[in-house]
N, C-alpha and C positions, 0 to 999 in steps of 0.2 A: 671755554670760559665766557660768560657772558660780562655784560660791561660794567655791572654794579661788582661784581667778582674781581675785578681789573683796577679799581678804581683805590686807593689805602685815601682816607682824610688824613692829614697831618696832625691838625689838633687832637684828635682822637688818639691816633698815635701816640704823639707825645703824654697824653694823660694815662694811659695803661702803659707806658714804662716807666713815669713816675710813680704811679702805683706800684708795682711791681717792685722797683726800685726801693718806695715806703716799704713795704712787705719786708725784702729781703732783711732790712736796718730793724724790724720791730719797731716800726716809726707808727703811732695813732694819730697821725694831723690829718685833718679832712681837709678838702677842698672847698676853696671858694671861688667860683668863678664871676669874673665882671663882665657883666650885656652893658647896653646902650642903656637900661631903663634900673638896674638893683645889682648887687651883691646877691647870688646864689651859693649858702653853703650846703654841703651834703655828703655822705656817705659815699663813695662808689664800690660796688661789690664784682668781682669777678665771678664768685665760683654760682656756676649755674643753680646749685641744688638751694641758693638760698629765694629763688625767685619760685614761688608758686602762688598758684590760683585765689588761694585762702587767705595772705597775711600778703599780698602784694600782687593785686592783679595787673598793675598797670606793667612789671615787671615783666610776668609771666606772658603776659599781648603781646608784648616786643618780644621774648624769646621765640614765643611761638612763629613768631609773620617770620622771622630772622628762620628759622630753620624747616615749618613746614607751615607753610601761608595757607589758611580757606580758602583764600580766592585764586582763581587760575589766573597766570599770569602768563602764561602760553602764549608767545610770540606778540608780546606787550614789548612795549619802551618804558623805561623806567625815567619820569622827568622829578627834579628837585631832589636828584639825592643827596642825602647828608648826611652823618656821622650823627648818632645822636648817644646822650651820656644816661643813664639810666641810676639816678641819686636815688638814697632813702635817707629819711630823718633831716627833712630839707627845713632852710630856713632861708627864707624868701625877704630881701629887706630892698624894697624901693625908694628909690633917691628920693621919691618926691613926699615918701611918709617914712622916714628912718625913725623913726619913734615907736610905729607900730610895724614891726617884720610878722610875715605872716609863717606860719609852721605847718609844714605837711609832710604825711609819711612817705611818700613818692611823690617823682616827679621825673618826668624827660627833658633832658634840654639839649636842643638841636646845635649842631656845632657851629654852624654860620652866625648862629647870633654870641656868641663869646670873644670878648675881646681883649680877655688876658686870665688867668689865672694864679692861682696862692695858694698856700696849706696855711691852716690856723687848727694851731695846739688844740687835742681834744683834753676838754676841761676834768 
């Protein structure tokens, strides 16, 4: 086992059994997570078949490097790993313009920058 293989993030963790957990209840509350800098809410999806090439590539990058990466990594060190959460149907609202939240269909957000999270009722 190598050492990215060794390694669980907590936060991550803890958000895929919340999810799972929504799942089991027929719960439709998304996520919002709180950074240093906005409110991110967003979808998260588990089931792989929903991420392809065509309607969500940023998706499908990260599945791909996660199970068969381009590039050789062949007796590489892996530095700044993180956990990262893979939203769609994101709604990005920064502290410093809460007035204007910006929307985007994907997005990644790396679990080091999170520093807390919430479910808010889907409308």
């Amino acid at each position: 086992m190598n050492n990215i293989e060794a390694v669980v993030d907590f936060k991550k963790l803890m958000a895929i059994e919340l999810q799972i957990n929504l799942g089991e209840l027929n719960c439709n509350a998304r996520f919002t997570f709180l950074t240093e800098s906005a409110f991110i809410e967003g979808e998260m999806n588990l089931k792989e078949s929903d991420y392809n090439e065509t309607t969500a590539p940023l998706g499908h990058s990260l599945m791909t490097a996660e199970k068969e990466p381009k590039l050789d990594t062949t007796g590489k060190d892996f530095i700044n790993i993180k956990a990262c959460f893979y939203l769609k149907d994101v709604k990005l609202t920064p502290f410093t313009n809460q007035d204007n939240p910006i929307h985007l269909k994907e997005f990644i957000l790396f679990s080091d920058h999170i520093l807390g999270v919430t479910l808010t009722e889907d409308n």
